[in-house]
C-alpha atoms as a printed R data frame, in Angstrom:
    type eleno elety resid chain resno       x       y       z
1   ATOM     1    CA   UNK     A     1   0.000   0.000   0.000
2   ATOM     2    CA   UNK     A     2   1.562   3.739  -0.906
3   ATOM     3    CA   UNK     A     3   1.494   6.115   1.500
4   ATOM     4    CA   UNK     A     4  -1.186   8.147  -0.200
5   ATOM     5    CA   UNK     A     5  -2.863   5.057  -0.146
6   ATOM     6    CA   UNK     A     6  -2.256   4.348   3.628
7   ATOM     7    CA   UNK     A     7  -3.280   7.917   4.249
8   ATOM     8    CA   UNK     A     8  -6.758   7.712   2.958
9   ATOM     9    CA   UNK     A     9  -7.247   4.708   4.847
10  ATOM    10    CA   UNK     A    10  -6.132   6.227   8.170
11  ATOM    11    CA   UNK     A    11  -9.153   8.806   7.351
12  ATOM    12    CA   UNK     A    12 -11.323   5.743   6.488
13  ATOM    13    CA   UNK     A    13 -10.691   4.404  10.025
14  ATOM    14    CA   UNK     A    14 -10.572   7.580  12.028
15  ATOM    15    CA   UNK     A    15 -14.516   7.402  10.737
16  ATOM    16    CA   UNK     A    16 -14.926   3.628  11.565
17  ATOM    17    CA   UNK     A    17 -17.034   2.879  15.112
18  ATOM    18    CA   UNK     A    18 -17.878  -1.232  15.796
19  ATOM    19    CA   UNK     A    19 -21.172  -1.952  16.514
20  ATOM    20    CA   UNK     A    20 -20.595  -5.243  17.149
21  ATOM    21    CA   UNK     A    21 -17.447  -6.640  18.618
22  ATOM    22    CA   UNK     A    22 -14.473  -3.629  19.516
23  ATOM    23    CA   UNK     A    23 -11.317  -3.050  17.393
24  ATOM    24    CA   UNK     A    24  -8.444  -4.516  18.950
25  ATOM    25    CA   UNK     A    25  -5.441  -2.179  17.825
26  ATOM    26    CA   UNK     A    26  -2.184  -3.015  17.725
27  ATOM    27    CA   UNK     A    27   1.372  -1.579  17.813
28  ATOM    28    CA   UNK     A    28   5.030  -3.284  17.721
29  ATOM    29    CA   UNK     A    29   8.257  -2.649  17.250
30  ATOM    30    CA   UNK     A    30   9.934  -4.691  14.995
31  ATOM    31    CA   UNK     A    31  13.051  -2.870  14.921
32  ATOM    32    CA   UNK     A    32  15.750  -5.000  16.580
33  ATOM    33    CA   UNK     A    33  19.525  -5.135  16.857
34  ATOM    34    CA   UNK     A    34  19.907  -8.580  19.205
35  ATOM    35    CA   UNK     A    35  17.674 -11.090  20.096
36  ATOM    36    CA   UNK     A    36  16.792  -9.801  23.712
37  ATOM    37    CA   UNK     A    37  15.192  -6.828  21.786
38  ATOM    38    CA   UNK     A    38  13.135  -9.609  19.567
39  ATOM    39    CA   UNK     A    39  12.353 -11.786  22.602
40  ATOM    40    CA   UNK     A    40  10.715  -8.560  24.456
41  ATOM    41    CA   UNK     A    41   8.233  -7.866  21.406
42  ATOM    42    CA   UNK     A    42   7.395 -11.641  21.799
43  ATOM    43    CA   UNK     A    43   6.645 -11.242  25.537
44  ATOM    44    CA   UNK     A    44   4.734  -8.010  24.501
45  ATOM    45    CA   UNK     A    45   2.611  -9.914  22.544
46  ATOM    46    CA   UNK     A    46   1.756 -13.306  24.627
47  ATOM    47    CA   UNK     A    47   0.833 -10.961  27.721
48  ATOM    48    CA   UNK     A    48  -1.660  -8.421  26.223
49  ATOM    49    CA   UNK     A    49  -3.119 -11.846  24.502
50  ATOM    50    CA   UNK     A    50  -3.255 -13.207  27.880
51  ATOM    51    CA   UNK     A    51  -4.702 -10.014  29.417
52  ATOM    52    CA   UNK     A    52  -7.358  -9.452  26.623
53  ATOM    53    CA   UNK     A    53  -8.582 -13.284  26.630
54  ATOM    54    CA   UNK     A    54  -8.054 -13.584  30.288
55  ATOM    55    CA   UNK     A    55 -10.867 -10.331  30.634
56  ATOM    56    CA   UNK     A    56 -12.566 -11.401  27.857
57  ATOM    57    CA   UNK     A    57 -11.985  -7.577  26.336
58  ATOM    58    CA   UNK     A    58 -12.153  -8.720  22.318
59  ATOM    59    CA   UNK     A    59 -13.196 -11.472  20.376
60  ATOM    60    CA   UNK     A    60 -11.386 -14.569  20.187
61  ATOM    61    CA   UNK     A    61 -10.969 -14.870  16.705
62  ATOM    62    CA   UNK     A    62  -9.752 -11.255  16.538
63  ATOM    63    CA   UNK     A    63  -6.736 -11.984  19.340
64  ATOM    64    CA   UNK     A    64  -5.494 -15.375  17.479
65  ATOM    65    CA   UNK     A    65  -5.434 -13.309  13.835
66  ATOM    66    CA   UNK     A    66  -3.571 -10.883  15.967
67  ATOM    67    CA   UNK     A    67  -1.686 -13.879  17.352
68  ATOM    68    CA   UNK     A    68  -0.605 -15.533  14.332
69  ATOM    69    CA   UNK     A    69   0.441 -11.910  12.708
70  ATOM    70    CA   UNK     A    70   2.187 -11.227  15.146
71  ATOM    71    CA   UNK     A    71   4.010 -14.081  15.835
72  ATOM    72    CA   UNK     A    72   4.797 -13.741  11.466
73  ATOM    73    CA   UNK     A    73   6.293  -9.999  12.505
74  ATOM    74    CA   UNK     A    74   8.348 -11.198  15.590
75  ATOM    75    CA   UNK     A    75   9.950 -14.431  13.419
76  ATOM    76    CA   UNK     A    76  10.312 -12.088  10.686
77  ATOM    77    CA   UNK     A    77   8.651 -14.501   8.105
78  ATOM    78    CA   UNK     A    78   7.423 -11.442   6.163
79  ATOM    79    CA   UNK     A    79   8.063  -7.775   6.318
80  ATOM    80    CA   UNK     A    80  11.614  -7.957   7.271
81  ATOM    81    CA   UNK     A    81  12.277  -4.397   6.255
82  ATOM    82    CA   UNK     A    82   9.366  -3.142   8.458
83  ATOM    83    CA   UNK     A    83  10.680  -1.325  12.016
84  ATOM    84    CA   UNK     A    84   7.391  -1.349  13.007
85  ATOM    85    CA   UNK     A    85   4.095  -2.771  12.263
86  ATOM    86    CA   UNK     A    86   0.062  -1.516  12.956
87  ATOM    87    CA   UNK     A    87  -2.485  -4.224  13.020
88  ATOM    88    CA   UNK     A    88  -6.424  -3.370  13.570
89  ATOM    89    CA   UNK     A    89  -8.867  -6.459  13.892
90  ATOM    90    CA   UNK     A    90 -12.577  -6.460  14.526
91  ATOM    91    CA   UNK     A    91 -14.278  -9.508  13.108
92  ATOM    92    CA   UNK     A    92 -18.167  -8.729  12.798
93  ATOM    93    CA   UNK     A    93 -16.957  -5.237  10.889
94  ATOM    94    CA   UNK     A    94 -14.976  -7.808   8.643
95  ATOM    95    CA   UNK     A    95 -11.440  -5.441   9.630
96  ATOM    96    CA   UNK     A    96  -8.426  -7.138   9.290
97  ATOM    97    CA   UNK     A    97  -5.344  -4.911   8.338
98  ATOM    98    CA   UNK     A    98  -1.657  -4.813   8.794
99  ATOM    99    CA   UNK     A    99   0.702  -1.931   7.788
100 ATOM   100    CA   UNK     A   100   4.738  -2.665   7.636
101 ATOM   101    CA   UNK     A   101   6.476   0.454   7.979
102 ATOM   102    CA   UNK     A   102   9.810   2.034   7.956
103 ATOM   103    CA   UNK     A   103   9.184   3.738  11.607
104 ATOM   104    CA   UNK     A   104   9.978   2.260  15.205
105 ATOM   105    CA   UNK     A   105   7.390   3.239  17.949
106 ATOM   106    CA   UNK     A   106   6.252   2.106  21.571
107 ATOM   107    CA   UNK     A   107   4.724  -1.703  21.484
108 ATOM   108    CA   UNK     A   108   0.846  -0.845  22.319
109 ATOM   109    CA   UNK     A   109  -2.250  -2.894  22.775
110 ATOM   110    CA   UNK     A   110  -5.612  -1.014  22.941
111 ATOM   111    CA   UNK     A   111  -8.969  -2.651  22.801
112 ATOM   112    CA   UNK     A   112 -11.982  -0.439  21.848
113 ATOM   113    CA   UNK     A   113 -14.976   0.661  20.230
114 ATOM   114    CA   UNK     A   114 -12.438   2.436  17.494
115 ATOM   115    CA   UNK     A   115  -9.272   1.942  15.725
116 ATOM   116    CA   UNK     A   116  -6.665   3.627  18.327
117 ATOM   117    CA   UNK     A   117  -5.248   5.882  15.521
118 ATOM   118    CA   UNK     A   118  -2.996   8.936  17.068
119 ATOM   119    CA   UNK     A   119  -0.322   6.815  16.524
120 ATOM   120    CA   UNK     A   120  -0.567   6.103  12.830
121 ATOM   121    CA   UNK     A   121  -1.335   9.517  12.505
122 ATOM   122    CA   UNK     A   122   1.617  11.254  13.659
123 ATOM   123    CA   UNK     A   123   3.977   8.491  11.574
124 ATOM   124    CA   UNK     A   124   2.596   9.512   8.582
125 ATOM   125    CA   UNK     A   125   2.702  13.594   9.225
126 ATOM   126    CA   UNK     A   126   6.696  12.461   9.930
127 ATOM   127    CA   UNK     A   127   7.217  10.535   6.998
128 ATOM   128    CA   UNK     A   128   5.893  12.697   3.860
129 ATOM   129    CA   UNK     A   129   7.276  10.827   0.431
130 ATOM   130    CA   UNK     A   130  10.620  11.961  -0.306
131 ATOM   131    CA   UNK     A   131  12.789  10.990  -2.995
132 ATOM   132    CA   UNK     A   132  16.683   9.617  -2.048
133 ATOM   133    CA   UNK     A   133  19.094  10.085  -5.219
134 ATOM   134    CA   UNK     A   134  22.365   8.691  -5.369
135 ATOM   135    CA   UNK     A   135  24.614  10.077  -8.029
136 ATOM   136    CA   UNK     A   136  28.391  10.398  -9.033
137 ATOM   137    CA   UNK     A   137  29.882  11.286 -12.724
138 ATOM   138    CA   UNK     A   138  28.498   8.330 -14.049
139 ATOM   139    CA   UNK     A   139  25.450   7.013 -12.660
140 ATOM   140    CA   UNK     A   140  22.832   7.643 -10.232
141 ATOM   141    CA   UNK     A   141  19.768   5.653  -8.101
142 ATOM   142    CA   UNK     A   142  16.403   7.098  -7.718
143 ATOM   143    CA   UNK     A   143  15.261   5.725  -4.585
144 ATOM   144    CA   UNK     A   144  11.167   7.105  -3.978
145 ATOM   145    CA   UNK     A   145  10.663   6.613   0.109
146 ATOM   146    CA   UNK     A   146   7.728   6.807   2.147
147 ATOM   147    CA   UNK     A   147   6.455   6.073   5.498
148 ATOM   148    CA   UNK     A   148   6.005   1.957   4.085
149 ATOM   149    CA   UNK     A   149   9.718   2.137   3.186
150 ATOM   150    CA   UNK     A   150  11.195   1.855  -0.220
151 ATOM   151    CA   UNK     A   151   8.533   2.055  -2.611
152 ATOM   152    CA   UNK     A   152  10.287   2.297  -6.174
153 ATOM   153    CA   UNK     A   153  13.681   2.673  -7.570
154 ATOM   154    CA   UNK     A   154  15.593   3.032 -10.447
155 ATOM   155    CA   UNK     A   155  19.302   2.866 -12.092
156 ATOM   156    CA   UNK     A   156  20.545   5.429 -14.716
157 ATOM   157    CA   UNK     A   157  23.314   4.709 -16.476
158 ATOM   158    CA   UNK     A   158  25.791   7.222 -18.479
159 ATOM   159    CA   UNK     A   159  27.507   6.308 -21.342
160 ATOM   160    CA   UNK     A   160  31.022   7.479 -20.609
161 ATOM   161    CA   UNK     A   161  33.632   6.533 -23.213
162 ATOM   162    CA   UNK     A   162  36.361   4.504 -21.753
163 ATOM   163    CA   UNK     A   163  39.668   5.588 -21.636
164 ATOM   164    CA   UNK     A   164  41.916   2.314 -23.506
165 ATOM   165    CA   UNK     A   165  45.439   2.135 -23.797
166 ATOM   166    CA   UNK     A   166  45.878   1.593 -27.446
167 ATOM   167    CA   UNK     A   167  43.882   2.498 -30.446
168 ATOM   168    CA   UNK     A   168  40.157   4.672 -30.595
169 ATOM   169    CA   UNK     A   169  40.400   6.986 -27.492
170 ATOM   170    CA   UNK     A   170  44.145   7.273 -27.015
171 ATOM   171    CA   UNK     A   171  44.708   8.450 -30.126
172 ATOM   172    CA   UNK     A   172  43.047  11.374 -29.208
173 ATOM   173    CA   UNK     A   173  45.057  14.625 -27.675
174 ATOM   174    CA   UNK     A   174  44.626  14.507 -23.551
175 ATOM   175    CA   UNK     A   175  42.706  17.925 -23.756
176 ATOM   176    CA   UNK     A   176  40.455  16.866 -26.783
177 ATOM   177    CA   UNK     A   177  39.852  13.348 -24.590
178 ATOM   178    CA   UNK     A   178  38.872  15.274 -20.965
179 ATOM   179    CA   UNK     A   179  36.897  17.928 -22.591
180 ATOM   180    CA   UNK     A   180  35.142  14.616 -24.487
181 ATOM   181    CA   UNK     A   181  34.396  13.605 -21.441
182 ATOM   182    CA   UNK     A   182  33.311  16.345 -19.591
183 ATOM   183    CA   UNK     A   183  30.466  16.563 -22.067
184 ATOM   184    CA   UNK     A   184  29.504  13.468 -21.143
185 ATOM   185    CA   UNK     A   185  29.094  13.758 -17.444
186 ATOM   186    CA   UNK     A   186  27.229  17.130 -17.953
187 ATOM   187    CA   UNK     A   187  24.787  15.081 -20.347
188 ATOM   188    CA   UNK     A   188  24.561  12.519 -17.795
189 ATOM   189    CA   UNK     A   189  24.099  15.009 -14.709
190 ATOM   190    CA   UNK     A   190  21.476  16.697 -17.272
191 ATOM   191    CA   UNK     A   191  19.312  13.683 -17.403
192 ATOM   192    CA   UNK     A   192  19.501  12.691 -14.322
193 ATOM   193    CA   UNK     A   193  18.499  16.261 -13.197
194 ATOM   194    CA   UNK     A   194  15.505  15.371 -15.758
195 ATOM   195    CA   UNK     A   195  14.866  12.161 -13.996
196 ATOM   196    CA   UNK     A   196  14.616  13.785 -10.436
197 ATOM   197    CA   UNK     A   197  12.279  16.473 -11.640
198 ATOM   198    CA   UNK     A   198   9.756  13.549 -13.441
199 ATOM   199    CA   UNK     A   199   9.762  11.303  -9.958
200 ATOM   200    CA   UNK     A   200   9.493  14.772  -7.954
201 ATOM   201    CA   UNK     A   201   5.922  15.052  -9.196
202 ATOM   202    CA   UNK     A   202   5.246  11.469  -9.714
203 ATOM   203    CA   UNK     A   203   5.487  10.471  -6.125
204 ATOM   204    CA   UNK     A   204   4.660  13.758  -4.446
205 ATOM   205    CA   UNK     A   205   8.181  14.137  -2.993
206 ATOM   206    CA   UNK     A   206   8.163  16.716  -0.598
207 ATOM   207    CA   UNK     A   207  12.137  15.938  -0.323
208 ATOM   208    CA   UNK     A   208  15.038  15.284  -1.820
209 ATOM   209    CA   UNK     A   209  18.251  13.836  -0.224
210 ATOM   210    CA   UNK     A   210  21.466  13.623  -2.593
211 ATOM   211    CA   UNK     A   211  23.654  10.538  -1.610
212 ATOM   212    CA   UNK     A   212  27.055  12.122  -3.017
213 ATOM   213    CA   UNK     A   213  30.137  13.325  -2.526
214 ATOM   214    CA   UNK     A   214  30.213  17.075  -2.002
215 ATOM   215    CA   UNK     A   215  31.421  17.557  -5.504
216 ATOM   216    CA   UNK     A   216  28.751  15.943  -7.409
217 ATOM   217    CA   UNK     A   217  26.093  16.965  -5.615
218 ATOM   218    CA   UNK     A   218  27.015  20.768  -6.200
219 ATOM   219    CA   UNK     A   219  27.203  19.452 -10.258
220 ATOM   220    CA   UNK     A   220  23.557  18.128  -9.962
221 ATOM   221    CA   UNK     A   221  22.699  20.962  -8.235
222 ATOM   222    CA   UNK     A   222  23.374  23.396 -10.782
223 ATOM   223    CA   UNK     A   223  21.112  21.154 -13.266
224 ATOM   224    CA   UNK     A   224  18.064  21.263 -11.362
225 ATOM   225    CA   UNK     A   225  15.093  23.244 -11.892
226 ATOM   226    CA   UNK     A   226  14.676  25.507  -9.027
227 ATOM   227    CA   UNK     A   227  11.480  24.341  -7.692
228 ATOM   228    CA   UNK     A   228  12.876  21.110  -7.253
229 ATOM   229    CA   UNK     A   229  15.816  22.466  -5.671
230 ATOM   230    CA   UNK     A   230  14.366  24.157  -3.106
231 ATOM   231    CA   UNK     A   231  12.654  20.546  -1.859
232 ATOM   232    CA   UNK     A   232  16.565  19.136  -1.359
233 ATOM   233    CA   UNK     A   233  16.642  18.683   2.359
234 ATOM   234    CA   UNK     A   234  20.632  17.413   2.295
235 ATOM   235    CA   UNK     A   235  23.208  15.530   1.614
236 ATOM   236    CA   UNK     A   236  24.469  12.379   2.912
237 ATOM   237    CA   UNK     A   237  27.263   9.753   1.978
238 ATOM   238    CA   UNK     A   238  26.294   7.129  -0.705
239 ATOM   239    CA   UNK     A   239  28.934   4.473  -2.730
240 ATOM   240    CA   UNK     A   240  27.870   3.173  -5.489
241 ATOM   241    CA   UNK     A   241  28.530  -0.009  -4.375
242 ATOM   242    CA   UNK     A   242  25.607   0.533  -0.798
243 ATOM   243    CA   UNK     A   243  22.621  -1.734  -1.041
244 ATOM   244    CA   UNK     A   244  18.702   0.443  -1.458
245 ATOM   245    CA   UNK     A   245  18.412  -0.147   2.313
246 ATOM   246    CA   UNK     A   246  21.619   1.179   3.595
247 ATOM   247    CA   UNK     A   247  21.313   4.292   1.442
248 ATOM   248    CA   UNK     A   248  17.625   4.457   2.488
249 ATOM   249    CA   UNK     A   249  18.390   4.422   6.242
250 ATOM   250    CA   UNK     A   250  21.122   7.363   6.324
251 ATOM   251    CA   UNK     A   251  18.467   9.303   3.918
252 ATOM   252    CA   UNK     A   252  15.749   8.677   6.556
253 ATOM   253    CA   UNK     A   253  17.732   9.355   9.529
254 ATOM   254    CA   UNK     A   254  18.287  13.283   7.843
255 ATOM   255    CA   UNK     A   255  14.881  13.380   6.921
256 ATOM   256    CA   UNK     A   256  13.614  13.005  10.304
257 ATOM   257    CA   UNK     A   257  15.733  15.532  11.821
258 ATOM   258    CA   UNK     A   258  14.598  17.474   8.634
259 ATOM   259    CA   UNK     A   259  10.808  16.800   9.905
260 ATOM   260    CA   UNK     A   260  11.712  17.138  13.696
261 ATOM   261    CA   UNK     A   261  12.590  20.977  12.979
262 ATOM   262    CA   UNK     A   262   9.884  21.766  10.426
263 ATOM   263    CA   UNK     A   263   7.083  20.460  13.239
264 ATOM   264    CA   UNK     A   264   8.680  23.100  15.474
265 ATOM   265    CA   UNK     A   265   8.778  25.797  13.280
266 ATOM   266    CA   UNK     A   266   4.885  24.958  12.490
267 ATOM   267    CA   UNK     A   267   4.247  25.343  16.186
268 ATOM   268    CA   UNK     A   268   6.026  28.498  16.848
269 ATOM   269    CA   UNK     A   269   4.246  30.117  13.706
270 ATOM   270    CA   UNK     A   270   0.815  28.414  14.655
271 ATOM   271    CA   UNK     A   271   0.976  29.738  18.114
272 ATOM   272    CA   UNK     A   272   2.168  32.973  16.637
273 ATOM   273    CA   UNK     A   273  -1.013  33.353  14.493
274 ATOM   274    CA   UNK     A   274  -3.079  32.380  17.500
275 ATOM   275    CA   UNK     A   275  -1.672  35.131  19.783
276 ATOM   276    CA   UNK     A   276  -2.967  37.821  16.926
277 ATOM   277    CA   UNK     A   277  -6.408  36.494  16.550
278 ATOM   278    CA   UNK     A   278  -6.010  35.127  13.280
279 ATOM   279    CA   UNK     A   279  -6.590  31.474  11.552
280 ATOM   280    CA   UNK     A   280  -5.301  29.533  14.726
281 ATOM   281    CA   UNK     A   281  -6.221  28.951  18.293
282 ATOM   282    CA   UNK     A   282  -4.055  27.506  21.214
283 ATOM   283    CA   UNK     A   283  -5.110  25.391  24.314
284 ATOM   284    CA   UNK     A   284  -7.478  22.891  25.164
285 ATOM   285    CA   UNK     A   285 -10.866  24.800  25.188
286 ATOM   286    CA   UNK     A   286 -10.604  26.523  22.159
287 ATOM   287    CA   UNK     A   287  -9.047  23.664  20.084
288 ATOM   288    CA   UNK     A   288 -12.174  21.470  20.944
289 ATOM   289    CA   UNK     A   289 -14.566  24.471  19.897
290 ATOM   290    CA   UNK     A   290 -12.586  24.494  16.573
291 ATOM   291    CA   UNK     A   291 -12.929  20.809  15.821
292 ATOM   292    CA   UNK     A   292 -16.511  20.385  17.351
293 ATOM   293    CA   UNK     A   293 -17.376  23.009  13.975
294 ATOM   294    CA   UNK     A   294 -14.839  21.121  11.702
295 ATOM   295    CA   UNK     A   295 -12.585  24.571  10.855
296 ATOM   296    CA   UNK     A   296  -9.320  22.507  11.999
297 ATOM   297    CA   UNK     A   297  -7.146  22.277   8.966
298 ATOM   298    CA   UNK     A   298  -3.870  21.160  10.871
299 ATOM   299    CA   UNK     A   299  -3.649  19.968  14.516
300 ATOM   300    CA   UNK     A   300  -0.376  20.002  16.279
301 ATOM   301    CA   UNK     A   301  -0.517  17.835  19.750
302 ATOM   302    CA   UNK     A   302   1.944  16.450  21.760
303 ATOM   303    CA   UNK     A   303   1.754  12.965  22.284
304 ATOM   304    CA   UNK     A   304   1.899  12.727  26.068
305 ATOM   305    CA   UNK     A   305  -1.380  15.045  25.946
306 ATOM   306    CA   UNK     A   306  -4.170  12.738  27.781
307 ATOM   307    CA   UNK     A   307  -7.536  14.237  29.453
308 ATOM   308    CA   UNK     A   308 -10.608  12.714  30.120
309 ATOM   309    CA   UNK     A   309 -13.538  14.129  27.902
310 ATOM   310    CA   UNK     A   310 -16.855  13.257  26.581
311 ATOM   311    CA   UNK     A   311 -18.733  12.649  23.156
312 ATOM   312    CA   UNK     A   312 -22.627  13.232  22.327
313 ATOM   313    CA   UNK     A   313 -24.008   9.775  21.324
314 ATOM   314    CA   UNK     A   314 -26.573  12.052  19.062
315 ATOM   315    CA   UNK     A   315 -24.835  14.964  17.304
316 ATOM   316    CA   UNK     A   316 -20.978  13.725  18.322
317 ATOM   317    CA   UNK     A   317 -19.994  17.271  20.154
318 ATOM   318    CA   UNK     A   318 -16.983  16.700  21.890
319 ATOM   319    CA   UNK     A   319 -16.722  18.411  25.436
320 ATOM   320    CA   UNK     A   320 -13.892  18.797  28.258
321 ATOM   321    CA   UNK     A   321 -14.027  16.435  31.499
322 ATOM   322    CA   UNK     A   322 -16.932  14.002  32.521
323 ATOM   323    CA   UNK     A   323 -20.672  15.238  31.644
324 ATOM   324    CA   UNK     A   324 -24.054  13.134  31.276
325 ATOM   325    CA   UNK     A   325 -25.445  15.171  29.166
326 ATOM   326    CA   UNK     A   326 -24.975  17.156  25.726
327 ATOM   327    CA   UNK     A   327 -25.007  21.169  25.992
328 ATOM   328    CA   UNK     A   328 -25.807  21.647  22.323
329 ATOM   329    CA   UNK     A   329 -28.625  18.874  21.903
330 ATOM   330    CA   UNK     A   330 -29.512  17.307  25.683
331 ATOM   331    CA   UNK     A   331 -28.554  14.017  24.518
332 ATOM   332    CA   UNK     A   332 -27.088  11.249  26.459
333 ATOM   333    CA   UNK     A   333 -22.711  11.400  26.234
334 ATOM   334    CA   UNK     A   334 -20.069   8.845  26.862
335 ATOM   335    CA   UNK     A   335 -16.851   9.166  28.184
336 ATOM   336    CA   UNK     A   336 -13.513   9.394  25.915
337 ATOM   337    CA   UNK     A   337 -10.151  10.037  25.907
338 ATOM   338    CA   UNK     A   338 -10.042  13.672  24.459
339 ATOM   339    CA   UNK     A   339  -6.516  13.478  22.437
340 ATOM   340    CA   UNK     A   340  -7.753  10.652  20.715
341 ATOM   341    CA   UNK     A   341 -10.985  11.993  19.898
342 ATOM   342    CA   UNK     A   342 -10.008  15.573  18.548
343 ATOM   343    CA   UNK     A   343  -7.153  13.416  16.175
344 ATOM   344    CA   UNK     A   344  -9.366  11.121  15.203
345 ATOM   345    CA   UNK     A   345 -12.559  14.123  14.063
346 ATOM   346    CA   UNK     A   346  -9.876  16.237  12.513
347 ATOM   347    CA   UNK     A   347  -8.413  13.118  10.297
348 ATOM   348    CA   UNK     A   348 -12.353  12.378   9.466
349 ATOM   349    CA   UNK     A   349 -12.876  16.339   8.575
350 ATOM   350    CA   UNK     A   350 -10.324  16.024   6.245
351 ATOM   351    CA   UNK     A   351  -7.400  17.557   8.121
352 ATOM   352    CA   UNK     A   352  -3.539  16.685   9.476
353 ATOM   353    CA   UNK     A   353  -2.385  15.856  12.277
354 ATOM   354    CA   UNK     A   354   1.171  16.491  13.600
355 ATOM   355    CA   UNK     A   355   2.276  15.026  16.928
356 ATOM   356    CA   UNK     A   356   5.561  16.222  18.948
357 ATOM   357    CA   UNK     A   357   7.320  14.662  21.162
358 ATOM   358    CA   UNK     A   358   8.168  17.776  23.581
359 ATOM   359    CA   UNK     A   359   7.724  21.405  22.687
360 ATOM   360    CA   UNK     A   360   7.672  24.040  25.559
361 ATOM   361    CA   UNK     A   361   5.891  26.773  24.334
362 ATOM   362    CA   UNK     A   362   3.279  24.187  23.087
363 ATOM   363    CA   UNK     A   363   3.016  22.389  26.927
364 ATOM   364    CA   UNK     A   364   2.211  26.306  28.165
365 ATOM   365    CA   UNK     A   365  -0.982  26.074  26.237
366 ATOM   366    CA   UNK     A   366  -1.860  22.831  27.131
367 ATOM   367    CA   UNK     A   367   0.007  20.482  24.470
368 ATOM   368    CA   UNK     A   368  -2.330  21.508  21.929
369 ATOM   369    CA   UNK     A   369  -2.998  24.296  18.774
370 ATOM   370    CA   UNK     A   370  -4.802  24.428  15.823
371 ATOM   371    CA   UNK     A   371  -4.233  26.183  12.542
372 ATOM   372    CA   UNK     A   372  -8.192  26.704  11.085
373 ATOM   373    CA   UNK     A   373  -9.500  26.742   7.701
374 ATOM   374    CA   UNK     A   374 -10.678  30.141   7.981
375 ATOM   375    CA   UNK     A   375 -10.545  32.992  10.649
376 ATOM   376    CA   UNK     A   376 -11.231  32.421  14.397
């Protein structure tokens, strides 16, 4: 599944409510470096499986799909390029999904009424498709990457002349034979340049890393068009001779830094507009007003934001703290968890959601902001 793909389905299931049997939702990490890291997603697993059956939380079929997935994820009999892996199961809604992706996160186990999505959410805002490009004088690797990993890739060759030691090229003058060849390497930097711009707007790339040596990334440089320029987020080493993978990894360890400081600067800016009374607001009470009339075009939330809230079962209004009753219609509410229910309304509205780890500014107004699709 592409990540544009993925990210239609994450609105799909922000939407979804069981009325049958609840979702069981699951997160691992399946990014390990010894076996005592393997064995503990193993032990993750066989306790919450205990735990749910043990309560009788989910249906049984549900936990052994779960079960046998998992158990596939932790033996690494499929997906063995995944760091992490989302599985959401309710059998009498016919839901039975599994996402590989390139992202670690914390092993998680919720049981509910709805697909436990805040953390799927804030993987994809992190991982927008970028495009990795390795290149030196005589070939280059398009590499398209996305929050499911590598998703395409592709070799380009130049047809540099050899140099031989008798006959054809060294009869030629050593100026006439390097000035040969220098036309060839701009050709080849030309349609590679051509190539980058054509997978730019295929795949959506919001990025581009260069895996080169200083010197021919400056070349390449100079041969793209400036709109695609302006999306290169750096450089990083890359030999010819790297695997896709390795390549990928050092391009994705940039490009979350890249992301990392971009979230920020959204923040600052977002709280910025909010302070001036323009297409934002900041903190807990106004953010819920926002989403409760859909204007929410991009929430930013920090993940450790958790506060007890409550949902109209008629017209779905959401509401601060614990209340029996609706203020807009009268109607019966039940309880929620409020950062889960403002992501999942704005992903169903149609809008983002970023999630940050720790952001100061952002904790003074209560973990949470909003940027609106029109004036507050």
């Amino acid at each position: 599944m592409s990540a544009v793909d993925l990210r239609t389905r994450l609105r799909e299931l922000a939407r979804f409510e069981s009325a049958g049997s609840p979702v069981v939702s699951v997160y691992l990490n399946t990014e390990w470096v010894d076996e005592h890291q393997r064995e503990r997603a193993r032990i993750f697993v066989k306790n919450a499986l205990a735990e749910a059956r043990g309560r009788r939380w989910a249906d049984g079929d549900d936990l052994d799909w779960i079960e046998r997935q998992g158990k596939t994820l932790v033996e690494r009999a499929a997906f063995e390029g995944a760091n992490g892996a989302v599985l959401f199961a309710c059998g009498s809604a016919n839901l039975r999904e599994l996402f590989p992706l390139r992202v670690a996160f914390d092993d998680t186990f919720v049981v509910d009424a709805r697909p436990y999505v805040r953390p799927l959410a804030g993987i994809l805002d992190d991982t927008p498709p970028s495009l990795v490009v390795f290149v030196d004088g005589a070939s280059a690797r398009l590499i398209a990457l996305d929050a499911t990993g590598v998703s395409d890739e592709t070799v380009l060759q130049a047809e540099v002349p050899a140099r031989h030691k008798t006959g054809g090229w060294a009869a030629l003058a050593e100026s006439r034979y390097q000035r040969h060849l220098l036309e060839h390497r701009e050709q080849h930097f030309e349609a590679v340049a051509a190539a980058i711009s054509a997978w730019t707007d295929r795949y959506d790339a919001h990025h581009v890393v260069l895996a080169a040596e200083p010197r021919a990334a400056a070349v390449l440089r100079k041969h793209l068009p400036d709109a695609v320029a302006a999306r290169i987020a750096g450089v990083v080493a890359g030999a010819r001779h790297e695997s896709v993978s390795v390549i990928a990894e050092r391009a994705a360890g940039l490009l979350a830094r890249v992301e990392r400081q971009a979230g920020v600067r959204n923040v600052n800016e977002a709280l910025a507009e909010a302070a001036e009374g323009g297409t934002a607001v900041a903190g807990v009470t106004a953010t819920v007003g926002a989403v409760n009339r859909n204007a929410v075009r991009h929430l930013y939330v920090l993940t450790t934001f958790r506060e007890p809230g409550a949902v109209c079962q008629d017209c779905g209004a959401l509401q601060r703290g614990v209340h029996f009753t609706c203020p807009f219609c009268g109607r019966g509410t039940r309880t929620t968890e409020l950062g889960e229910a403002l992501v999942e309304r704005v992903l169903a509205s149609g809008g983002d959601v970023t999630t940050l780890e720790s952001h100061r500014p952002l904790a003074g107004h209560g973990g949470i902001v909003a940027r609106l699709r029109y004036a507050a």
